[in-house]
C-alpha positions in Angstrom: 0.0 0.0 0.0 0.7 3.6 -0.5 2.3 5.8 2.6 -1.1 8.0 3.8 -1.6 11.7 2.9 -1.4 13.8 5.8 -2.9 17.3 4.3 -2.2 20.3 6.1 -4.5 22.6 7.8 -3.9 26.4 6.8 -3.2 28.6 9.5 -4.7 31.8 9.2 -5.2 35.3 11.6 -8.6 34.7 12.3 -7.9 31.1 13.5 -8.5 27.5 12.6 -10.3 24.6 13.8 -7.3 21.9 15.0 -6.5 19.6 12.5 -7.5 16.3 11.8 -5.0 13.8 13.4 -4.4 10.8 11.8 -3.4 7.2 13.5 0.4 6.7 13.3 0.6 3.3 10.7 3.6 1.6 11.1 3.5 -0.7 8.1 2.6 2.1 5.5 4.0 5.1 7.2 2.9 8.9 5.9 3.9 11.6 4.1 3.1 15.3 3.7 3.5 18.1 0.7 6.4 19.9 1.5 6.5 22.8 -1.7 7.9 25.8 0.4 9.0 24.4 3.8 6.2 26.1 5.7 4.6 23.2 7.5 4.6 21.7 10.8 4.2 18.0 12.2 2.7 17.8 15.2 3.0 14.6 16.9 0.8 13.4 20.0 1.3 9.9 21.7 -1.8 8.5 23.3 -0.4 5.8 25.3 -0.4 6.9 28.7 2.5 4.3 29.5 4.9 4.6 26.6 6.9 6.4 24.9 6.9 5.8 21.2 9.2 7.1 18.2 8.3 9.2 14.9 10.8 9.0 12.1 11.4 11.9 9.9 13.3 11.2 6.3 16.1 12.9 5.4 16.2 13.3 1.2 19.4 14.9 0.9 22.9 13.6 0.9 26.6 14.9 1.6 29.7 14.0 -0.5 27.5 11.2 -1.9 26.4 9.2 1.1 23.1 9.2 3.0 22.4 11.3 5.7 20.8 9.4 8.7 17.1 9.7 8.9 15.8 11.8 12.3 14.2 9.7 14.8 12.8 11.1 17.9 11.0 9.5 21.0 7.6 11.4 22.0 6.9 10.8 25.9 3.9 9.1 26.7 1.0 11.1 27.2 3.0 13.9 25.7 3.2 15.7 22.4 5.8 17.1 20.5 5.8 20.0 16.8 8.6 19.2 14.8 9.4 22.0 11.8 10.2 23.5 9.7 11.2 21.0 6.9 13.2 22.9 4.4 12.7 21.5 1.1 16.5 20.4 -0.3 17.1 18.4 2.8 13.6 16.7 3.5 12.1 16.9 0.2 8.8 17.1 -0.8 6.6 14.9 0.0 8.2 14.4 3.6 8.1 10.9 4.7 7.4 10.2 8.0 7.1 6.9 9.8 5.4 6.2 13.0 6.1 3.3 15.6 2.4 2.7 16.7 -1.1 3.5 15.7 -0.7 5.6 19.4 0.9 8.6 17.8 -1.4 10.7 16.0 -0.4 13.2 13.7 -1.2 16.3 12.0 0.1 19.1 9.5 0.0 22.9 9.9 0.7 25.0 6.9 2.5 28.3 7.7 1.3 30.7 5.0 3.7 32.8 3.6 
């Protein structure tokens, strides 16, 4: 199957509804348009218990070789806004992998 769409909601002055969060799918994984840099992952991990990890892809490489992809550990009960994604190192879409269907995520477009 395909990685799921995670489509950003557009922040604006007169304020937005939070975004829809999707369950984290650790087979699949997600990804996210990325044209300008200008969004935001947010991350929340439902398990009160455990900690779980979100991994963020890294497109670009130095000298040739492949630049480690980030992973990060988001506390349990806790949440966690990772950005912004510039485009020549994370690409676009981002792909994003999540460890258990306990993290949700969302997107936040930044408008410009």
């Amino acid at each position: 199957m395909a990685r799921g769409d995670l489509p950003a909601t557009v922040i604006n002055r007169g304020g937005v509804a939070a975004a829809a969060e999707h369950d984290g799918d650790s087979v699949n994984g997600h990804q996210f348009t990325n044209a300008n840099g200008d969004v935001v992952l947010l991350v929340r991990n439902a398990d009160g218990s455990n900690p779980h990890t979100v991994t963020i892809h890294v497109h670009q490489q130095v000298d040739g070789q492949s630049v480690a992809s980030r992973a990060v550990a988001v506390p349990a009960s806790s949440s966690k806004y990772f950005g912004p994604f510039p485009p020549g190192v994370y690409g676009s879409p981002v792909l994003v992998d999540a460890d258990s269907a306990q993290l949700k995520l969302s997107t936040y477009q930044v408008p410009r």
